[in-house]
C-alpha positions as CSV (number, residue, x, y, z in Angstrom):
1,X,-5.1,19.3,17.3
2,X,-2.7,19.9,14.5
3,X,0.1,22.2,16.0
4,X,-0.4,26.3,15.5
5,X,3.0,26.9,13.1
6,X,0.8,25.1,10.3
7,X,-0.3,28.3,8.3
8,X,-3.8,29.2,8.6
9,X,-4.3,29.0,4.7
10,X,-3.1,25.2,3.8
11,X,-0.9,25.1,0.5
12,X,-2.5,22.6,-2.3
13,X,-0.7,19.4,-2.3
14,X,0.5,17.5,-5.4
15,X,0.4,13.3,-5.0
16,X,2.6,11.1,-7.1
17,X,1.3,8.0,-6.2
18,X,-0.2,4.3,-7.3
19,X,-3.9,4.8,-9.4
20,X,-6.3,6.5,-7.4
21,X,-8.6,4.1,-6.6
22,X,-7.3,1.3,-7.8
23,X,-6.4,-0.3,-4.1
24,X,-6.6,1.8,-0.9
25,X,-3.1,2.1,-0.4
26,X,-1.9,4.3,2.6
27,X,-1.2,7.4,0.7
28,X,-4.9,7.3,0.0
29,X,-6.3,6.5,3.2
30,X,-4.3,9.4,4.3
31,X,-5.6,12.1,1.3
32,X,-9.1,10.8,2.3
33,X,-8.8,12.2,5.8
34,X,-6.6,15.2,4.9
35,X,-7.4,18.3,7.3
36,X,-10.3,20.3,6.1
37,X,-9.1,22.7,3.5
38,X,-6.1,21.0,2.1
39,X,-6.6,21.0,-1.9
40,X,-5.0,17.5,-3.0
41,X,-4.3,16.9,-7.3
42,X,-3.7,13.3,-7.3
43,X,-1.1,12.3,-10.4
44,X,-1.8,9.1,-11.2
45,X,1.9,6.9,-12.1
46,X,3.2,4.2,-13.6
47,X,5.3,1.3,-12.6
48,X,8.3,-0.2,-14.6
49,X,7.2,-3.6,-14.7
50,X,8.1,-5.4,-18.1
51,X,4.4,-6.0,-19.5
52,X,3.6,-9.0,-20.0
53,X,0.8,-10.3,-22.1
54,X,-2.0,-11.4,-19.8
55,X,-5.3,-10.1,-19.1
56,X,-4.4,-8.3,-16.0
57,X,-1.7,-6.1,-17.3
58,X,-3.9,-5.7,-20.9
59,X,-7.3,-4.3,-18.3
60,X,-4.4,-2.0,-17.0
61,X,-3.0,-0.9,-20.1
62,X,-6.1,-0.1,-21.5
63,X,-7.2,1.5,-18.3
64,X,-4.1,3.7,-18.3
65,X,-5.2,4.4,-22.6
66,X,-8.6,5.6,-21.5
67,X,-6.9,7.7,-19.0
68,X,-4.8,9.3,-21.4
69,X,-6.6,10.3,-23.8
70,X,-9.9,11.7,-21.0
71,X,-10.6,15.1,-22.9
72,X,-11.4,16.0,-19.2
73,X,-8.6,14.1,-17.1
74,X,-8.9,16.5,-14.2
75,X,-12.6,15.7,-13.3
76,X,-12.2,11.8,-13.2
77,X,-12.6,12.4,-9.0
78,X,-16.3,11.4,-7.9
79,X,-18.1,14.6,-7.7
80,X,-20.3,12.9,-4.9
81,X,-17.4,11.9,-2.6
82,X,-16.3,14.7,-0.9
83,X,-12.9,12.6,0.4
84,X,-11.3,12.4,-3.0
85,X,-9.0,14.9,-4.9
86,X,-8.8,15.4,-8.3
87,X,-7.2,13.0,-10.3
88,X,-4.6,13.6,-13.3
89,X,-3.4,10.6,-15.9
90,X,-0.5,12.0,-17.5
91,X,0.9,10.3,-20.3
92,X,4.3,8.3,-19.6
93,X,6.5,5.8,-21.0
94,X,6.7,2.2,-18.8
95,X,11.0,2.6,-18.7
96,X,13.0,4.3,-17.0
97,X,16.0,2.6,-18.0
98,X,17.6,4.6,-20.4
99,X,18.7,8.2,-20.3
100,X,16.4,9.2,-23.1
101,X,13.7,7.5,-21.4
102,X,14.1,9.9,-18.6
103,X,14.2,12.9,-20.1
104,X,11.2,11.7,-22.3
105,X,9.0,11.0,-19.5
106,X,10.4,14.0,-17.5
107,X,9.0,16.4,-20.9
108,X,5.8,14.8,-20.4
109,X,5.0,14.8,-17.1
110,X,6.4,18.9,-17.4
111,X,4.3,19.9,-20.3
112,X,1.1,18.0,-18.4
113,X,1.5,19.3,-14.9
114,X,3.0,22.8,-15.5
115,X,-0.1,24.0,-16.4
116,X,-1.7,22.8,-13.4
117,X,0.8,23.9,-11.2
118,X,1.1,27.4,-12.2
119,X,-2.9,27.5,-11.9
120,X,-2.6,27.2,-8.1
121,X,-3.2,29.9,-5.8
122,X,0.5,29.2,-4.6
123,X,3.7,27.2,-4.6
124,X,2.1,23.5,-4.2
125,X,3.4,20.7,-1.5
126,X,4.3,17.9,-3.2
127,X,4.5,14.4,-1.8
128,X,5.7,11.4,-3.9
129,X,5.8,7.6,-2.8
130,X,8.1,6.5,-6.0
131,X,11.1,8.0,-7.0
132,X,9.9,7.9,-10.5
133,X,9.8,11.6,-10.2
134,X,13.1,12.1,-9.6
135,X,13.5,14.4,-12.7
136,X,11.2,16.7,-11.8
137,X,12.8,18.0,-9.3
138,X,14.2,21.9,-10.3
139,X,11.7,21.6,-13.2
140,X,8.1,21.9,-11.2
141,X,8.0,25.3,-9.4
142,X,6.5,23.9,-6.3
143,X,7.4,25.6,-2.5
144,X,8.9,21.7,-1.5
145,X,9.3,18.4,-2.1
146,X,8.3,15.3,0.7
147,X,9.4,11.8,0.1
148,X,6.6,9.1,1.6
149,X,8.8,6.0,1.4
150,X,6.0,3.3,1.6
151,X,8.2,0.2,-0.1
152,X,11.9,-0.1,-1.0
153,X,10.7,-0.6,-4.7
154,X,14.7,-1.5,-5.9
155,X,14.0,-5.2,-4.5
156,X,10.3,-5.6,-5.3
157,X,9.5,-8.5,-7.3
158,X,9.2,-7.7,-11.1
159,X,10.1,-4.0,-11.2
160,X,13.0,-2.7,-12.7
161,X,14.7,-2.3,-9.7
162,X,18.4,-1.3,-10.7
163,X,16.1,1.6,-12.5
164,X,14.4,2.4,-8.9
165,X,17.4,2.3,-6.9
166,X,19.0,5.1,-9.2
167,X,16.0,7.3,-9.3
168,X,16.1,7.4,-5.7
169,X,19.4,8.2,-5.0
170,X,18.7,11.4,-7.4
171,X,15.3,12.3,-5.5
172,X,16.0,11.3,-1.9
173,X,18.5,14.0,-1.0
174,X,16.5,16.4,-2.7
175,X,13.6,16.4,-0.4
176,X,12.7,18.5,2.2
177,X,10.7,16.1,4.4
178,X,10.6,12.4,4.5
179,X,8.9,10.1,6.2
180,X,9.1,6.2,6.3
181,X,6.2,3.6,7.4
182,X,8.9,1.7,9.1
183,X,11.7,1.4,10.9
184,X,14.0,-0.7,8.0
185,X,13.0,2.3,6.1
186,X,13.8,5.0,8.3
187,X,16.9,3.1,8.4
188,X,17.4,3.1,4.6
189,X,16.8,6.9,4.4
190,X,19.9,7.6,6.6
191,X,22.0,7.1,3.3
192,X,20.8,10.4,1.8
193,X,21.4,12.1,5.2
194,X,17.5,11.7,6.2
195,X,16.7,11.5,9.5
196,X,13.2,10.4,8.5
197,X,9.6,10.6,10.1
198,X,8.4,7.3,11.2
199,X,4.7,6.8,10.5
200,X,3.2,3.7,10.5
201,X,0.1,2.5,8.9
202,X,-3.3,3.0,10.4
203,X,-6.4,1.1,10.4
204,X,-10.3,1.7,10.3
205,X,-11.6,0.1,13.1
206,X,-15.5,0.7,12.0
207,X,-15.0,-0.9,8.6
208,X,-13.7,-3.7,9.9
209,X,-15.9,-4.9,12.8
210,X,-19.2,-3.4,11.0
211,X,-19.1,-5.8,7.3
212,X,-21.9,-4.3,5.4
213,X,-21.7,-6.3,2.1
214,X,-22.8,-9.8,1.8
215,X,-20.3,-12.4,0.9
216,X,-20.5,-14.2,-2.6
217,X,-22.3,-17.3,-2.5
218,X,-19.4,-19.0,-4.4
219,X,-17.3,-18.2,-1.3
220,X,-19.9,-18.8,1.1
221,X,-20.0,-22.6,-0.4
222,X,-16.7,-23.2,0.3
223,X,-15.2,-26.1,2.5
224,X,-14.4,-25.4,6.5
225,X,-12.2,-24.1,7.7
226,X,-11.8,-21.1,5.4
227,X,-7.7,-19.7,5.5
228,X,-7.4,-16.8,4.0
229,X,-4.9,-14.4,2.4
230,X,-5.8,-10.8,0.7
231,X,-3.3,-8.7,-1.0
232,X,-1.2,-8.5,-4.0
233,X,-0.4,-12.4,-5.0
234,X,3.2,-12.3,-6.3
235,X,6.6,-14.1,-5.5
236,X,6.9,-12.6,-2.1
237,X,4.4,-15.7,-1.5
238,X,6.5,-18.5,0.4
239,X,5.5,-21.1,-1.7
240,X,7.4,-23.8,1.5
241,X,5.0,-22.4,3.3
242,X,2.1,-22.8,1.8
243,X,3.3,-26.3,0.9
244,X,3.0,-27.0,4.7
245,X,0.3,-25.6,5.4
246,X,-1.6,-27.6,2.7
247,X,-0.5,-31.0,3.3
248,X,-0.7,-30.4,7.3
249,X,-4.6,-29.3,6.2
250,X,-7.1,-32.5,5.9
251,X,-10.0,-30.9,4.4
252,X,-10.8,-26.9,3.8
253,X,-10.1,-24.2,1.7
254,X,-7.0,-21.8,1.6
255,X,-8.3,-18.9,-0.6
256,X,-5.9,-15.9,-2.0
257,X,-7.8,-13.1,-3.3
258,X,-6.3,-10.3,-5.0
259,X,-4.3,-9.2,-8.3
260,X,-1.7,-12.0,-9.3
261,X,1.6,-10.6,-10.4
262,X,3.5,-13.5,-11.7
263,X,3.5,-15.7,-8.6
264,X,4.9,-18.9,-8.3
265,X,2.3,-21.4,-10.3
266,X,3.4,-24.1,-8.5
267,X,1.8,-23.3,-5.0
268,X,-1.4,-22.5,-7.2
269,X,-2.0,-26.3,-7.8
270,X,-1.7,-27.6,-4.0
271,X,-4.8,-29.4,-2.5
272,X,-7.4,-26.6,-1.1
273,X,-5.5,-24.1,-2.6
274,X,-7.6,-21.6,-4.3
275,X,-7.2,-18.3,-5.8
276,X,-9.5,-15.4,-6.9
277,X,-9.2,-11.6,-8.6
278,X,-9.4,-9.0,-6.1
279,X,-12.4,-7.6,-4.3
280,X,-13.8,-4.5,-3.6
281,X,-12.5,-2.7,-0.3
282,X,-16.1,-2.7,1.2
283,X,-16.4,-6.7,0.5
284,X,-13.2,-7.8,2.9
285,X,-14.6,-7.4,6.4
286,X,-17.7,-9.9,5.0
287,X,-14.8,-11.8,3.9
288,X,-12.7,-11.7,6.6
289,X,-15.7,-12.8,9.0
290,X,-16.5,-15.8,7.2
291,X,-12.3,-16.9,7.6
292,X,-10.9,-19.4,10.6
293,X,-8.2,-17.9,10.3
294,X,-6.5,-14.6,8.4
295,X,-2.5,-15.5,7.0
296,X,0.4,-13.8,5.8
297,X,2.9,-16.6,4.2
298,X,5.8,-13.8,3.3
299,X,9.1,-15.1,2.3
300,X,11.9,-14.0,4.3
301,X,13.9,-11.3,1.7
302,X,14.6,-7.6,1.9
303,X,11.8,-7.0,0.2
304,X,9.3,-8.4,3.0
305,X,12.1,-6.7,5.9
306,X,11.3,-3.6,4.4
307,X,7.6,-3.5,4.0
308,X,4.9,-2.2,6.1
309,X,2.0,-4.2,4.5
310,X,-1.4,-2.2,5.5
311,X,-3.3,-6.2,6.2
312,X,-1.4,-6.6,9.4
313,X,-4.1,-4.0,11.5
314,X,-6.5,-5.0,9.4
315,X,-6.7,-8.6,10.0
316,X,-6.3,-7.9,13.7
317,X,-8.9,-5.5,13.5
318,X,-11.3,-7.9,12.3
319,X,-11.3,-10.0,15.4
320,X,-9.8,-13.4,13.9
321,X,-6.9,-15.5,15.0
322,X,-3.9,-13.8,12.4
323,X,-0.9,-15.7,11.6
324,X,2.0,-14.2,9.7
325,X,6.0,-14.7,8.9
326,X,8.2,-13.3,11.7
327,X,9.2,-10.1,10.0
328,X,10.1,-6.4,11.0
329,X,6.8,-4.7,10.3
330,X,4.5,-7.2,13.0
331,X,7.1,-7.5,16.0
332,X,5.7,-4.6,17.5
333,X,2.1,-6.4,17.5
334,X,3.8,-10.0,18.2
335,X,1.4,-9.9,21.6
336,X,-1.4,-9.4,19.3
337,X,-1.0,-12.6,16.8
338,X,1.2,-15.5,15.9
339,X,4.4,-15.2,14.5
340,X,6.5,-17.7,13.0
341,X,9.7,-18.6,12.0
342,X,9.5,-21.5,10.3
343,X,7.0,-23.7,8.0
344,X,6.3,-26.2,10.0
345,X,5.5,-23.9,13.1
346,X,3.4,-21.7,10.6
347,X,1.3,-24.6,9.6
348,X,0.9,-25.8,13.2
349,X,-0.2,-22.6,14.4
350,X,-2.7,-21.9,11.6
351,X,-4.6,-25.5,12.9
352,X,-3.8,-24.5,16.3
353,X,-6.1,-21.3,15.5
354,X,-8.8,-22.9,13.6
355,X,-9.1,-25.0,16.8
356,X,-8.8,-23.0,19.7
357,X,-9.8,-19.5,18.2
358,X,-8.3,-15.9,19.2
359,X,-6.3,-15.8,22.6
360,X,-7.6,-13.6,25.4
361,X,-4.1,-11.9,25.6
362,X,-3.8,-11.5,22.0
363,X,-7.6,-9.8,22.2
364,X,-6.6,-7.7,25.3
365,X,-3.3,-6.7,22.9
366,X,-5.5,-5.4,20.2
367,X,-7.1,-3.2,22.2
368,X,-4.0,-0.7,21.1
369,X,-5.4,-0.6,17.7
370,X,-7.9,2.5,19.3
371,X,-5.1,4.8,19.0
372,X,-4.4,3.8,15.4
373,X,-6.8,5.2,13.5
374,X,-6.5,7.0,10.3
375,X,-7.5,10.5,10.9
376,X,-4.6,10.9,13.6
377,X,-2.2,9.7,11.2
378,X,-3.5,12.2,8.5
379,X,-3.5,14.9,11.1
380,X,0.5,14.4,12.0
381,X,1.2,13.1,8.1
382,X,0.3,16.5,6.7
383,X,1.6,18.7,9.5
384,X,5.0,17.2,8.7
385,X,4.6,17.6,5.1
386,X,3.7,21.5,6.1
387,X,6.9,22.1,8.1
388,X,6.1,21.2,11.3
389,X,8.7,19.1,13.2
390,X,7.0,18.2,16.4
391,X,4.1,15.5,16.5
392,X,0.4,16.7,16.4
């Protein structure tokens, strides 16, 4: 039960976040099960990648076009799912390099949401996971400002990190509230005299034990054993590591689905090494059931110490043997999969798995994931946003 300092009439809550919809990241998982009554106007961002001229980043670009230029942009929410807010695409400009480029996109991102804001019935909440919105800050009349540090996005590969790392500086102290999704980022928070929230991801147990989509056939025909990766597909991959893992492999598939963001080709062209686009949120557990084994082939960087990455729970959650790179985020469910430190050991435990299957410990480990659910993380998410200091 959320704690009785919350106010009895919830303030609507502004989200600067990734695309709605686009990929369940936390900050959506946690708007889905917001407390009844919370009001959520979702502002769809964008990143400072340099584009590049492929057809993933042209789909996006035209996606964000389309967005843009919506005579309706406010209603773009699915009037038949109840969970989602509404959703806003307000123009920006893809820098934030430059001085002008700031005060450009901070005029458009005023003129769009100023509207919206003062049409509230009061003072909004609002809760950003990039620091793009630094400039906003003093120009938005809202009642406070949270800051839901889900990445450290100055080292993450292909943005304009130098660009991140100064917007944050100018948003960080400027916040009311933050809260981290780890403890490397609770740590990083100190510097702008945060003593920061630490809520870690959560997971849907249901979705993942009860598949209710049928897998592709083209998947389905695949060689045994099927080792399998799902996520973002970009040079955090360890391409050593897959390198060992494919040569120590004498027949099967290792499959990477999801968006590519400039990875390393070279890993691409191994032996059983195959990649495909992303699928649909409701596909994976169909996916994940038909795997040996689930992987996580990280490299070792500050960008990987700092991450939380949403998989972890859910590959546990589904059941199959999980083996990952020893970082921060999974050494507090090392009893619950197989950690390594090196490529060689990575490679041998991922046979050692399709072999031998899940360990009893590690299934008598995973029974924690009970009290990880989302709604109890939306529950304590949003009585911190509100004020509330103690947990829920």
């Amino acid at each position: 039960m959320v704690h009785n300092s919350i106010m009895s009439e919830h303030r609507p809550v502004l989200v600067f976040a990734d695309d709605w919809g686009r990929h369940p990241s936390s900050a959506q998982h946690l708007i889905r099960r917001r407390p009844a009554g919370i009001r959520v106007e979702w502002i769809d961002t964008i990143g400072t990648r340099p584009p590049r001229l492929d057809l993933s980043t042209l789909k996006r670009g035209f996606g964000k076009l389309r967005g843009w230029f919506d005579p309706k942009p406010a209603e773009t929410a699915a009037p038949a799912d109840p969970t989602a807010p509404m959703v806003h695409a307000p123009r920006m400009v893809p820098s934030f390099a430059s001085g002008w480029s700031r005060r450009l996109n901070a005029k458009l991102l005023k003129n769009a949401l100023l509207p919206l804001v003062e049409s509230l019935p009061m003072p909004p909440i609002v809760v950003t996971t990039l620091p793009l919105t630094a400039d906003l800050i003093g120009v938005l009349p809202v009642h406070r400002w949270v800051y839901y540090c889900v990445d450290d996005f100055s080292v993450w590969p292909g943005y304009d990190g130098a660009s991140m790392a100064a917007m944050e500086r100018d948003l960080a102290p400027n916040c009311a509230v933050a809260i981290a999704v780890g403890t490397t980022l609770q740590t990083h928070l100190k510097q702008f005299g945060h003593d920061a929230h630490l809520l870690t991801h959560g997971v849907d147990l249901e979705h993942w034990t009860k598949p209710t989509a049928t897998l592709p056939a083209d998947i389905a025909a695949m060689p045994k054993p099927l080792v399998l990766f799902w996520g973002v597909i970009d040079r955090r991959m360890d391409t050593a590591w897959i390198q060992a893992l494919s040569a120590k492999l004498t027949t099967g598939t290792l499959l990477f689905v999801g968006p590519q963001e400039a990875p390393d080709p070279t890993w691409m062209k191994l032996p059983r090494v195959v990649v495909r686009p992303p699928m649909p949120f409701a596909e994976l557990p169909a996916l994940a059931q038909a795997a040996d084994v689930l992987i996580m082939p990280y490299i070792d960087a500050p960008v990987t110490q700092a991450m939380q990455p949403l998989k972890m729970k859910e590959y546990l959650a589904t059941g199959k043997p999980a083996v990952v790179r020893d970082l921060p985020a999974v050494r507090d469910w090392a009893d619950a999969l197989d950690a390594a430190a090196t490529a060689d050991e990575f490679a041998a435990l991922v046979v050692e798995r399709i072999r031998t299957g899940v360990p009893t410990a590690q299934i008598e480990s995973r029974k924690k994931l009970q009290a990880e659910g989302w709604p109890a993380k939306a529950a304590q998410f949003f009585a911190w946003t509100e004020g509330v200091t103690t947990k829920v």
